[in-house]
VMD Tcl script that draws the C-alpha trace (Angstrom):
set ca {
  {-17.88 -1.06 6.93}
  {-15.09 -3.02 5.95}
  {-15.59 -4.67 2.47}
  {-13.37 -7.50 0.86}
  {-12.56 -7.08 -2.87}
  {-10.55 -9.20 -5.65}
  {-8.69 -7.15 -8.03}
  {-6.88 -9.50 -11.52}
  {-4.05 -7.90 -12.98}
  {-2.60 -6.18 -9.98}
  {0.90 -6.66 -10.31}
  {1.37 -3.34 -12.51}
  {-0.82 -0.46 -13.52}
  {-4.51 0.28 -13.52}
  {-4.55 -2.92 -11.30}
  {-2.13 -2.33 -8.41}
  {-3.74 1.59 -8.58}
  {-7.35 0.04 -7.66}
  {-5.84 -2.45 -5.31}
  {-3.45 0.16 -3.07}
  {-7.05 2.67 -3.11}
  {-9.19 -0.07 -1.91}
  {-6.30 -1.20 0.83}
  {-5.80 3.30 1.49}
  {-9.82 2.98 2.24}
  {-9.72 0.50 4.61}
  {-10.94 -3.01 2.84}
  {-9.68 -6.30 2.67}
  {-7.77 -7.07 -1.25}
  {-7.14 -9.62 -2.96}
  {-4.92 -8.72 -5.10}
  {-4.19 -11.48 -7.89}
  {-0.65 -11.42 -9.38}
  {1.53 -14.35 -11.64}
  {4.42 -14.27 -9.89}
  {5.07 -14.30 -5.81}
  {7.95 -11.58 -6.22}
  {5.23 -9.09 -7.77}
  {3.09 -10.37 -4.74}
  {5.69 -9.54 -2.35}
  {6.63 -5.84 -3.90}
  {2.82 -5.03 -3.72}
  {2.26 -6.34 -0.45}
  {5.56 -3.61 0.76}
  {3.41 -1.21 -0.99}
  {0.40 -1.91 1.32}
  {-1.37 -2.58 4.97}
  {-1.64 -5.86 5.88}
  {-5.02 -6.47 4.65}
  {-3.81 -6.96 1.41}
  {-3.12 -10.18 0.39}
  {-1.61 -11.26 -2.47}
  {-2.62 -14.45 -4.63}
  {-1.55 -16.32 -7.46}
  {-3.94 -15.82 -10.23}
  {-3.41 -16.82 -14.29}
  {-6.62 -15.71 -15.06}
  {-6.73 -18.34 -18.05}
  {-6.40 -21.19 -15.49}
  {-9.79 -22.03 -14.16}
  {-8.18 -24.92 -11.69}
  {-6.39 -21.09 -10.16}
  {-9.77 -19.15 -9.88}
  {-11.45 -21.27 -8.27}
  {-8.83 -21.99 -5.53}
  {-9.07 -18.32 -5.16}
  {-12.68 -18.27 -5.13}
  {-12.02 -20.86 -1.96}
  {-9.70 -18.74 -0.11}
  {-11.43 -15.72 -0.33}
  {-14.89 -17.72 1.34}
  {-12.56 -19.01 3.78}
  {-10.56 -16.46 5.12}
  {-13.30 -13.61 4.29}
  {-16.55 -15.37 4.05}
  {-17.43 -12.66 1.66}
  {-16.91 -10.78 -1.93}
  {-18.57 -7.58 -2.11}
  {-16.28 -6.61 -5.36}
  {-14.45 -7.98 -8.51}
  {-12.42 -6.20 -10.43}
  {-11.64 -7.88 -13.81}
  {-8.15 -5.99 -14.55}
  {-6.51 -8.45 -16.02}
  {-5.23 -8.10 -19.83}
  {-2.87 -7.87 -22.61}
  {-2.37 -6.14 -25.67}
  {-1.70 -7.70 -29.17}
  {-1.96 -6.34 -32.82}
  {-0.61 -6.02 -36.05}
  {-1.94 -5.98 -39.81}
  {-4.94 -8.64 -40.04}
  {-3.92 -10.04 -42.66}
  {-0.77 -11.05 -41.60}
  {-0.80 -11.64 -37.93}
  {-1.03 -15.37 -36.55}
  {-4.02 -16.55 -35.45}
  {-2.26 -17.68 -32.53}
  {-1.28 -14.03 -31.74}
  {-5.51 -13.50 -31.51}
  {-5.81 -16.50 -29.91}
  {-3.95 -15.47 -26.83}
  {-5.46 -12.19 -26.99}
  {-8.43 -13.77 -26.46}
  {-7.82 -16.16 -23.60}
  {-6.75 -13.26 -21.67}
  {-9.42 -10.51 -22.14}
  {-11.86 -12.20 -22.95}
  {-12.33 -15.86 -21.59}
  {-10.08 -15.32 -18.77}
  {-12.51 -12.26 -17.56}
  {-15.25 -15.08 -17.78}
  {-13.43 -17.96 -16.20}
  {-12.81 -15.51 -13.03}
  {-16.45 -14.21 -12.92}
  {-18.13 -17.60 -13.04}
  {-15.62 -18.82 -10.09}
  {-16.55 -15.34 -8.21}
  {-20.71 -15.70 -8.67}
  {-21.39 -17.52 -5.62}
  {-19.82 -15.06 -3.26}
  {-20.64 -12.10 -4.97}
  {-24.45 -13.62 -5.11}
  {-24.10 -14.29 -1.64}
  {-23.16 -10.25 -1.20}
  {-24.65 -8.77 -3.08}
  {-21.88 -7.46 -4.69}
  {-20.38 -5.71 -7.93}
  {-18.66 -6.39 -11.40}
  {-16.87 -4.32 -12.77}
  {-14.68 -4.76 -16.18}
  {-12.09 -3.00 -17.19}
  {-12.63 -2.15 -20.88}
  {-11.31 0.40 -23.42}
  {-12.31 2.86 -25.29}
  {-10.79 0.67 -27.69}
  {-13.97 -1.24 -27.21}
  {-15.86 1.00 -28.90}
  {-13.17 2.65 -31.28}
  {-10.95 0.49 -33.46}
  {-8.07 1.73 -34.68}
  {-5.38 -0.34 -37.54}
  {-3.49 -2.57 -36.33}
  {-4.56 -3.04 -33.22}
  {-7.78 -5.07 -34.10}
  {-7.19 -8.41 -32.18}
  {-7.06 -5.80 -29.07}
  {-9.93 -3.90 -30.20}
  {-11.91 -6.88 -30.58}
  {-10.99 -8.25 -27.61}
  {-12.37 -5.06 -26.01}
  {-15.54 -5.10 -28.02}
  {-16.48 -9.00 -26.94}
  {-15.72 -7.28 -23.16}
  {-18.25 -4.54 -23.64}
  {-20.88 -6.81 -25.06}
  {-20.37 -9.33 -22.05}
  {-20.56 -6.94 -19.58}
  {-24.05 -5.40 -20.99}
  {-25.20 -8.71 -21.41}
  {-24.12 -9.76 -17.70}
  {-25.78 -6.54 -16.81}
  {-28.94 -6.96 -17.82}
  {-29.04 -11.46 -16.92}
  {-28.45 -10.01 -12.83}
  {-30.65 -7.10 -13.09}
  {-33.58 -8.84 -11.28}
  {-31.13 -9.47 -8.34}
  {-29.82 -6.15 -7.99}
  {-26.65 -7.01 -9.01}
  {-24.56 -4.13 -10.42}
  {-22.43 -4.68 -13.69}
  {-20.20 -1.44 -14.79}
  {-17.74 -1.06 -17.40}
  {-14.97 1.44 -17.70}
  {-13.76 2.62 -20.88}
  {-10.06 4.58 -20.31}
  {-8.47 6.27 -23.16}
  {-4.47 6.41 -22.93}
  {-3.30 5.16 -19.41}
  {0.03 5.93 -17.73}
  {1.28 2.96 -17.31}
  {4.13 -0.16 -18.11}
  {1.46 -1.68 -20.96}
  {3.12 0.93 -23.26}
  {6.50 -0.97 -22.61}
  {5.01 -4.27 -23.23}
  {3.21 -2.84 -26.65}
  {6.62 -1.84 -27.90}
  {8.07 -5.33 -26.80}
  {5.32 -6.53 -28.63}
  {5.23 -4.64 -31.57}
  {9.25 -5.35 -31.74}
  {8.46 -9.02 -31.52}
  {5.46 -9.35 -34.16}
  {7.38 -7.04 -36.72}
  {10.21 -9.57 -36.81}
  {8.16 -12.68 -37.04}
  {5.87 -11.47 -40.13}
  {7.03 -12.47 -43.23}
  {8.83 -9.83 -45.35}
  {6.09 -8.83 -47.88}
  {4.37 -7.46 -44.34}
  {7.14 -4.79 -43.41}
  {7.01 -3.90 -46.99}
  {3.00 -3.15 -47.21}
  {2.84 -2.17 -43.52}
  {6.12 -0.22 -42.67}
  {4.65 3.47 -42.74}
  {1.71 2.44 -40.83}
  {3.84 0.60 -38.16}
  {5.90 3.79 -37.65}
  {2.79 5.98 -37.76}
  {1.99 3.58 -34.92}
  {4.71 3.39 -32.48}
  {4.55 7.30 -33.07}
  {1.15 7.21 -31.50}
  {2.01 4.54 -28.50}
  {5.12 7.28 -27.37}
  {2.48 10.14 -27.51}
  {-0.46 7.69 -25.21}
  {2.69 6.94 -22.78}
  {3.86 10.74 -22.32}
  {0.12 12.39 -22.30}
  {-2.25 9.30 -20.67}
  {-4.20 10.08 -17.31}
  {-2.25 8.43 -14.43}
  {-3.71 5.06 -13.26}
  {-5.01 6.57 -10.08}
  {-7.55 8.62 -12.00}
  {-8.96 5.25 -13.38}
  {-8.78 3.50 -9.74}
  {-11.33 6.05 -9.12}
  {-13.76 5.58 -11.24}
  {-13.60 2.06 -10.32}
  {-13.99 3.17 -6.85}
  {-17.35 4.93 -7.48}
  {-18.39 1.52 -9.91}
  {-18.39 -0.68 -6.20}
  {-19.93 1.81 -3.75}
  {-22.14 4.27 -5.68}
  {-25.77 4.15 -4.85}
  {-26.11 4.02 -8.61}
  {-23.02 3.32 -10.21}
  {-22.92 4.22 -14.00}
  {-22.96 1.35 -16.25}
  {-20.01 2.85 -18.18}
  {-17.16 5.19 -17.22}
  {-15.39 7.04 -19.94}
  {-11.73 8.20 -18.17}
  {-10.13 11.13 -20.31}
  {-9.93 13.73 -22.82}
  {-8.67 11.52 -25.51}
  {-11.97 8.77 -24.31}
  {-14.39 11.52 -24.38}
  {-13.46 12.82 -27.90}
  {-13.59 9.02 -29.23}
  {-16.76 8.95 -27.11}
  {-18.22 11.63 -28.99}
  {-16.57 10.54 -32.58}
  {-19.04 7.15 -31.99}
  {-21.97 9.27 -30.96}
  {-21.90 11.98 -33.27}
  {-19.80 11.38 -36.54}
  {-20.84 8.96 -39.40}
  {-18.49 5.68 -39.74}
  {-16.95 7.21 -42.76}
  {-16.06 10.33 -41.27}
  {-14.63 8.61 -38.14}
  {-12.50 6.35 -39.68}
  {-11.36 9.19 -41.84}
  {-9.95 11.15 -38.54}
  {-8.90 7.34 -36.91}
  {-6.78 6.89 -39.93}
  {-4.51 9.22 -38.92}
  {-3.15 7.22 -36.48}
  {-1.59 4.77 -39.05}
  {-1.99 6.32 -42.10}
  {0.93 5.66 -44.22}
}
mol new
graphics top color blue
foreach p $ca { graphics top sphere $p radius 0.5 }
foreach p [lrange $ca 0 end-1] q [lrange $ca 1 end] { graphics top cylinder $p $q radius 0.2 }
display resetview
């Protein structure tokens, strides 16, 4: 049977992985980009049952023209995907609030902005949510708390959402990647390049060790992440298991921070986190 799905965030990545699997297994996408040239590359990529659509998932006034389309060309939603995201950090105590702001509207509001437009159709199909967290969600590591947090609110929504559609059978999942192949490692450095210039000079000289320590870590998570593929699985099994999982933990490096929450004492694990930035 032929499904129809909407996918945020598929211009790149995790996103356009889970959009061109859904399109490979024969269902309808809706694949929301920001810019009609990343539409156009993805739709090359694809049958013609994808369909590209512009989608800023901070603008409500966009989701819910989406939300029309889909019920008018489709009649139908039997999946979202909420892809969509960004990643911001830097030392707490330094670091805009502007700069957590945005991180905010994007992974966290914008996820909810797209779900509320999506309810009605995916009510009226009985179909699936499914958010794309982190294991950042459930592991914070310094300087990368506005992320982290963001990631944390996701988790909590989702188990929340989870248990509110329960009595209709509607299925909520969560999946919880450690380091991804993909281009978000080339917008972290842009980002971390871009942050480290605007704080104000007593921040480089507190923070400087830990920033390198950082960017260390963000060139090992680009070389030795799972490819995006693996992840577009796991979403896979989230919108057509019998009984999907309510999380999904994707790789080594998620299973061993998986394990650090279940098993280790706070102290302990922020003793072995601290490695990542330790000065």
């Amino acid at each position: 049977m032929t499904k129809t799905f909407l996918v945020t965030g598929a211009s790149t990545g995790i996103g356009e992985a889970c959009a061109l699997l859904l399109d490979r297994e024969g269902h309808r996408v809706f694949a929301g980009v920001r810019k009609d040239e990343d539409g156009e590359r993805l739709r090359s990529k694809a049958s013609d049952r994808l369909v590209p659509v512009l989608l800023d998932v901070t603008d409500g006034s966009q989701a819910d023209a989406v939300a029309k389309r889909i019920e008018a060309e489709a009649g139908a939603l039997h999946g979202l995907v909420n892809n969509a995201g960004i990643a911001l950090g830097g030392p707490i105590e330094f670091l805009p609030l502007e700069e957590w702001r945005d991180q905010f509207e994007v992974n966290v509001f914008g996820q909810l902005i797209v779900t509320r437009a999506m309810m009605p159709l995916i009510r009226q199909s009985q179909g699936r949510i499914v958010f794309m967290g982190s294991m950042s969600g459930r592991v914070a590591i310094g300087l990368l708390g506005p992320y982290a947090a963001s990631k944390f609110a996701l988790e909590a929504i989702g188990e929340a959402l989870r248990q509110e559609l329960h009595p209709w059978g509607l299925r909520v999942s969560v999946i919880e990647p450690g380091a991804v192949k993909t281009p978000v490692w080339d917008k972290a450095r842009a980002t971390a390049d871009r942050l480290e210039l605007a704080m104000p000079e007593e921040a480089g000289d507190l923070y400087e060790e830990h920033i390198l320590a950082l960017r260390k870590g963000i060139e090992m998570s680009a070389d030795q992440g799972v490819p995006a593929e693996k992840v577009a699985q796991a979403v896979k099994h989230a919108l057509f298991a019998r009984r999907p999982k309510t999380r999904y933990v994707i790789g080594l490096d998620g299973r061993i921070q998986s394990a650090m929450v279940r098993l280790l004492p706070d102290r302990a694990r922020e003793a072995v986190l601290r490695r990542f930035v330790r000065p």
